[in-house]
C-alpha positions as a LaTeX table, in Angstrom:
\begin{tabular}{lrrr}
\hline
Residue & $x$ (\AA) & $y$ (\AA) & $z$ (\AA) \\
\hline
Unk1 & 49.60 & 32.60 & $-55.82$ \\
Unk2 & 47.43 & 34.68 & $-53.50$ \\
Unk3 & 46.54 & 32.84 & $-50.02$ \\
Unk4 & 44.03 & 33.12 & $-47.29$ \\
Unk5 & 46.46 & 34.63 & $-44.75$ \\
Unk6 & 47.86 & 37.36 & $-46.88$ \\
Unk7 & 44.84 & 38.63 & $-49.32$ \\
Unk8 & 41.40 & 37.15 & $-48.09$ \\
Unk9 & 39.67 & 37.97 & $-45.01$ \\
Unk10 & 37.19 & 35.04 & $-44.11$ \\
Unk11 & 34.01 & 35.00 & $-41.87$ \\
Unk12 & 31.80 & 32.07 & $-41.19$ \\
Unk13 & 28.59 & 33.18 & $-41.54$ \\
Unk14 & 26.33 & 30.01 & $-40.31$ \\
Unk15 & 27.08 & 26.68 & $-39.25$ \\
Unk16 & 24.54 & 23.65 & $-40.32$ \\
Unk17 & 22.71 & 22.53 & $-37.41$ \\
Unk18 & 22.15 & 19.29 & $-36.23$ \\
Unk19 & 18.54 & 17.91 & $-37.69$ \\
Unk20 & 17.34 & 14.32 & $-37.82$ \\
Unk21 & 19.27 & 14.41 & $-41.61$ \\
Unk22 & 22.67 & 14.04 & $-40.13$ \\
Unk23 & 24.87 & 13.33 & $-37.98$ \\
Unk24 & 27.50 & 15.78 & $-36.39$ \\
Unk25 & 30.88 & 14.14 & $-35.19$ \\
Unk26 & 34.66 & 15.17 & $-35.37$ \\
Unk27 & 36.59 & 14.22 & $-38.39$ \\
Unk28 & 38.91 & 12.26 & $-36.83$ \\
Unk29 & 36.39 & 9.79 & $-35.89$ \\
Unk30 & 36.10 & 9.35 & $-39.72$ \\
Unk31 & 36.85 & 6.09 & $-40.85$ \\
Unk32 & 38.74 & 5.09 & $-44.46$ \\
Unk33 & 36.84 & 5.69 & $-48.02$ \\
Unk34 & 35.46 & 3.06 & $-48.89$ \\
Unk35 & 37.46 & 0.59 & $-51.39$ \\
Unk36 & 35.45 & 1.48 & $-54.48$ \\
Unk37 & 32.03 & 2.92 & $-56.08$ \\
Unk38 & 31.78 & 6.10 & $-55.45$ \\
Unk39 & 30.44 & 8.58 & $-57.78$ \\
Unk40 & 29.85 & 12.10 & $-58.14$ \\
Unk41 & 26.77 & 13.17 & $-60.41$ \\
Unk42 & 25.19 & 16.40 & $-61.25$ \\
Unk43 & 21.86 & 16.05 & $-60.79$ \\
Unk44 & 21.53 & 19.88 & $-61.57$ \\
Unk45 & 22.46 & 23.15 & $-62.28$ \\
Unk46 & 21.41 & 26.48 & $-62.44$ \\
Unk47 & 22.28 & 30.05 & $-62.47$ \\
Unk48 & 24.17 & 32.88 & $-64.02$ \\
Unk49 & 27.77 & 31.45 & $-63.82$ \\
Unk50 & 27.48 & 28.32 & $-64.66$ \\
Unk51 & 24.88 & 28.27 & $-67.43$ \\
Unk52 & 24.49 & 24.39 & $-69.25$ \\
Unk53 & 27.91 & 22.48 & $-69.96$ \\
Unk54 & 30.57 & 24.87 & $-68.08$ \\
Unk55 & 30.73 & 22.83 & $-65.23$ \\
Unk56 & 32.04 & 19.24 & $-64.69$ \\
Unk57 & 32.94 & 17.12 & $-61.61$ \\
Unk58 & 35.43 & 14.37 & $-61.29$ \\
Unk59 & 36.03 & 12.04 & $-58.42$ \\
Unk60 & 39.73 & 11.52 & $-57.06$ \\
Unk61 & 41.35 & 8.47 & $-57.33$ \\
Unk62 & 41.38 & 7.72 & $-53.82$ \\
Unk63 & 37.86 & 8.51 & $-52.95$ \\
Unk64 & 39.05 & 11.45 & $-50.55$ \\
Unk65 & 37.53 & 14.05 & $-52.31$ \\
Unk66 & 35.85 & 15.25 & $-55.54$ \\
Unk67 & 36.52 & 18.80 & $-57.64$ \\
Unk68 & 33.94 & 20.82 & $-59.45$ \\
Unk69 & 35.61 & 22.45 & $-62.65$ \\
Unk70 & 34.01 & 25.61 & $-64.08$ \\
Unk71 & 34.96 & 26.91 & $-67.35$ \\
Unk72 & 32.88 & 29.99 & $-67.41$ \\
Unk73 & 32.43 & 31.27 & $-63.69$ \\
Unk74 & 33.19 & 35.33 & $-64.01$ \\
Unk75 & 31.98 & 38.17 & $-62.04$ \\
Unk76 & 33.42 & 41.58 & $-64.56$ \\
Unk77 & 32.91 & 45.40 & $-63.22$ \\
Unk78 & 33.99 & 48.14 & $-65.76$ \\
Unk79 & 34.25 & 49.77 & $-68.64$ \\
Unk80 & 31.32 & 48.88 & $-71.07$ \\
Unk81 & 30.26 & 46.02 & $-68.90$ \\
Unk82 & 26.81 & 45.53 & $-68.03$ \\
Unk83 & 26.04 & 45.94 & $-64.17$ \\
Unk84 & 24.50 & 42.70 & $-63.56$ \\
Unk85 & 27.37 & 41.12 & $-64.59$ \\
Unk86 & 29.28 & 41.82 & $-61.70$ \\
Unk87 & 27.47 & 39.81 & $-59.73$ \\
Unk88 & 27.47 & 35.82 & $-60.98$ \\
Unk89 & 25.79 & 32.55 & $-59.04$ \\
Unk90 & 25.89 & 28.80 & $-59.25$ \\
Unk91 & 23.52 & 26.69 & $-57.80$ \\
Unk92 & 24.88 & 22.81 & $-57.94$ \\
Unk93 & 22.94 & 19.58 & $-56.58$ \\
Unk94 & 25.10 & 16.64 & $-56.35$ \\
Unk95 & 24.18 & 12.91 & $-56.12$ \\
Unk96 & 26.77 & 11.39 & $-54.03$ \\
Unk97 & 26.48 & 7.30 & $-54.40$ \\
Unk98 & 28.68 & 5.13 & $-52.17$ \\
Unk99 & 28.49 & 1.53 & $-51.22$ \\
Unk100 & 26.21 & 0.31 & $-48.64$ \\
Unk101 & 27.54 & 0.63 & $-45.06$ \\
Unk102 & 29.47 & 3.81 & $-45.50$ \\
Unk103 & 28.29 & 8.25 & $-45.34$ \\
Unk104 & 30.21 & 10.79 & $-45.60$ \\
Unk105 & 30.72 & 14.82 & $-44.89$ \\
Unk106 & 32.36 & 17.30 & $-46.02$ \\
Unk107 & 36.02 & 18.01 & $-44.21$ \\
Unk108 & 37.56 & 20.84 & $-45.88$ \\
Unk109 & 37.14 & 22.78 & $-49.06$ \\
Unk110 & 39.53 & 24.58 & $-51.36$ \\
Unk111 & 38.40 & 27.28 & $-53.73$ \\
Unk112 & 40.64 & 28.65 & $-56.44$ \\
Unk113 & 40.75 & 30.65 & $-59.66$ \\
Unk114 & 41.71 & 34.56 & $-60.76$ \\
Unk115 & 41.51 & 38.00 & $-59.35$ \\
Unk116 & 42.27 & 40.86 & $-61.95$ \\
Unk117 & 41.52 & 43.81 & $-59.56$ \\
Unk118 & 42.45 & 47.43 & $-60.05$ \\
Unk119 & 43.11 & 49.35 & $-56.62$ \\
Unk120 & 39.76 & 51.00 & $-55.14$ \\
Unk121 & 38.22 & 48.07 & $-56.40$ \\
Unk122 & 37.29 & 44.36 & $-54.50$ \\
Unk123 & 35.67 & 41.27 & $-54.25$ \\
Unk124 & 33.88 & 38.42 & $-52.83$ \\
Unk125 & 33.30 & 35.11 & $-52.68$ \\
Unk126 & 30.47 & 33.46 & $-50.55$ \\
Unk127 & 29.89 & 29.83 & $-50.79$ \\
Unk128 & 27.23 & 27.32 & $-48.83$ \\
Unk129 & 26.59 & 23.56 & $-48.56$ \\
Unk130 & 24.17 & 21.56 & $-47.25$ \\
Unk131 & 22.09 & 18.03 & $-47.66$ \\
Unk132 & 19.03 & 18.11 & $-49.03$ \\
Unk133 & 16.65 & 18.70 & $-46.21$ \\
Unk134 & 18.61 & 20.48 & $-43.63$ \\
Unk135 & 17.98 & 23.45 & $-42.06$ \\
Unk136 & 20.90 & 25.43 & $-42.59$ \\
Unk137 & 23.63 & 25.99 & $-43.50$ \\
Unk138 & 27.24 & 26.44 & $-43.65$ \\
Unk139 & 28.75 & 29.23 & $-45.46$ \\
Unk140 & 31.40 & 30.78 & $-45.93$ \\
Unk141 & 33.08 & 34.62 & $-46.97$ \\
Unk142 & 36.48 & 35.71 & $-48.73$ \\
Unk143 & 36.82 & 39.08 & $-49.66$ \\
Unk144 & 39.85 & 39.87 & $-51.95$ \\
Unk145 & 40.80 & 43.80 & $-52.39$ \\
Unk146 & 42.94 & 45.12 & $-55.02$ \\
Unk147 & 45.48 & 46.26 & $-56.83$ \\
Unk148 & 45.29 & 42.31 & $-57.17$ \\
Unk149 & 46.35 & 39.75 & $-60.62$ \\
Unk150 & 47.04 & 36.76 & $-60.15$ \\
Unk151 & 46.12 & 33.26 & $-59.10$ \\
Unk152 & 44.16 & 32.85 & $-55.93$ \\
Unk153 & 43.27 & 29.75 & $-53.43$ \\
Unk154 & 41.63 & 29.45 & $-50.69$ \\
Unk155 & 41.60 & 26.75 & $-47.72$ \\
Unk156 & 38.52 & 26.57 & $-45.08$ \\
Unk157 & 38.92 & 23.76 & $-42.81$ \\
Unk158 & 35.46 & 22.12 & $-41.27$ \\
Unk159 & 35.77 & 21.88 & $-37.72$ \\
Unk160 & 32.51 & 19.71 & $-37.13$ \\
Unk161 & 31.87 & 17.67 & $-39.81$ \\
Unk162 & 27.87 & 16.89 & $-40.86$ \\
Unk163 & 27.30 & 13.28 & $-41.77$ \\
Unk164 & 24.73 & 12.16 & $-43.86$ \\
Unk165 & 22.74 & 9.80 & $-41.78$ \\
Unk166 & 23.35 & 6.09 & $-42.45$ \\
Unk167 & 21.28 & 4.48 & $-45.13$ \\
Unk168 & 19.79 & 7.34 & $-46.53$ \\
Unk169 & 20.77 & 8.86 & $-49.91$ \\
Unk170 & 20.52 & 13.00 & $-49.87$ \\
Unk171 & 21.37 & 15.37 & $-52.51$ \\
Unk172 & 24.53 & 17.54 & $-52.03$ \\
Unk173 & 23.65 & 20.76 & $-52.34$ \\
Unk174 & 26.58 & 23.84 & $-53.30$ \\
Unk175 & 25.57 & 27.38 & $-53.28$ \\
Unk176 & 28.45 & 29.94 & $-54.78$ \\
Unk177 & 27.95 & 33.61 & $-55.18$ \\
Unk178 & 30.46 & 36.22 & $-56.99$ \\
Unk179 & 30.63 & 39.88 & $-57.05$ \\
Unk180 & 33.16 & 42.75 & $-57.81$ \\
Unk181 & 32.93 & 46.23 & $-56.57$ \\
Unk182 & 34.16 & 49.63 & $-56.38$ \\
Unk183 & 35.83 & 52.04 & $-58.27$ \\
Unk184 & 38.95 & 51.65 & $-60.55$ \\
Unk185 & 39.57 & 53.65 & $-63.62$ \\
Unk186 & 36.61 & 53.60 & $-65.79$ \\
Unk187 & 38.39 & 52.40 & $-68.94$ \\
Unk188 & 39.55 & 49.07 & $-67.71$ \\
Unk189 & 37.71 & 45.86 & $-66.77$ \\
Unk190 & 38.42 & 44.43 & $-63.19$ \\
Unk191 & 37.13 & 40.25 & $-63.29$ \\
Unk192 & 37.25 & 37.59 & $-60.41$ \\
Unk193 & 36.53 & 34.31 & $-61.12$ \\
Unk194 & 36.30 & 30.34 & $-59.71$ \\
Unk195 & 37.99 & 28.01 & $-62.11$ \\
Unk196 & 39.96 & 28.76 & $-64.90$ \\
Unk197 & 38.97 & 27.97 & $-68.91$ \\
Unk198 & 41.19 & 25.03 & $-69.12$ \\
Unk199 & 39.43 & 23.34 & $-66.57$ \\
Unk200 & 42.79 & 22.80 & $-64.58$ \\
Unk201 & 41.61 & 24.96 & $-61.49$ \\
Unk202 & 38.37 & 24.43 & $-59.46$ \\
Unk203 & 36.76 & 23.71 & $-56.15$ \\
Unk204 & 37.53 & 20.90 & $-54.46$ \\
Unk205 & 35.75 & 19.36 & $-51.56$ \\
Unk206 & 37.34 & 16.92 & $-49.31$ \\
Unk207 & 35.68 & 14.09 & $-47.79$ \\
Unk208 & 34.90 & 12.63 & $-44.23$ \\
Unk209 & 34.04 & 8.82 & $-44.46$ \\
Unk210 & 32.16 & 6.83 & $-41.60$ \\
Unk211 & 31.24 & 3.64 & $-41.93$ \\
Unk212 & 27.37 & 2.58 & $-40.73$ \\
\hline
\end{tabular}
């Protein structure tokens, strides 16, 4: 499986800002999740790689952390493919409900999914987050090059973790962009995707609790 350190080069492109919608603190200040009720709910999605019923989220069992499965998420480049297909987006709003007393942030995401990449030929992933009603905010760049196929993941660690501010309930809101580029020979199709179609691959975002 293809890592960070060996095939992806990663630049953080913005950082969210502190704004009267959260809180910034270190995640070791975090406390425990809390000991039940939390949910994950799509409130919505949109866009051309996730169109209705490809994605799903489910909630781990120790409230650490939740993963977003996508069953159709595919950026192509190639032979007989159209160009707009080579570029695919998701835009996800979340609903994040937790007991009373508790917020959270997000501490550390992992991406994965499948490169097929001739040589001459590469691409990217860029990714955001961000509470409804911030002003920014974080994102996030992998760039994979090939002659590349084969399972990929990728780690990015959140130094300064965003807290919703206590007693307030804001949407989630995940912004993920594909594309493939370059040359290649022109009778083969190169493909990069997020996911996998059996739903056992995905994103998953880890969790920062605090308690109010």
């Amino acid at each position: 499986m293809a890592t960070a350190r060996s095939l992806v080069t990663s630049a953080i492109l913005g950082i969210a800002s502190l704004v009267t919608a959260t809180a910034v603190v270190s995640p070791a200040s975090a406390d425990v999740a809390p000991p039940d009720k939390v949910a994950v709910d799509i409130v919505s999605v949109t866009g051309s790689g996730c169109p209705s019923g490809t994605a799903s989220v489910a909630v781990s069992s120790d409230r650490n952390a939740f993963t977003i499965f996508y069953s159709g998420f595919i950026a192509q480049a190639g032979s007989g493919v159209p160009a707009r297909d080579s570029r695919r987006n998701c835009q996800m709003i979340l609903k994040v409900s937790k007991p009373q007393g508790y917020t959270f942030g997000v501490a550390r995401i992992d991406h994965g999914g499948y490169a097929s990449l001739q040589q001459g030929v590469s691409a990217q992933m860029q990714a955001g987050y961000y509470f409804a009603g911030e002003a920014s905010t974080r994102q996030l760049r992998h760039n994979f090059y090939g002659p590349l196929d084969e399972s990929w993941q990728t780690t990015d660690p959140v130094g300064v973790v965003s807290f919703e501010s206590c007693g307030q309930q804001r949407n989630l809101i995940i912004n993920t962009e594909l594309r493939v580029s370059g040359g290649g020979s022109a009778s083969d199709v190169n493909y990069f995707s997020v996911g996998s179609h059996d739903g056992t691959t995905g994103t998953t975002y880890s969790l920062a609790w605090k308690q109010c």
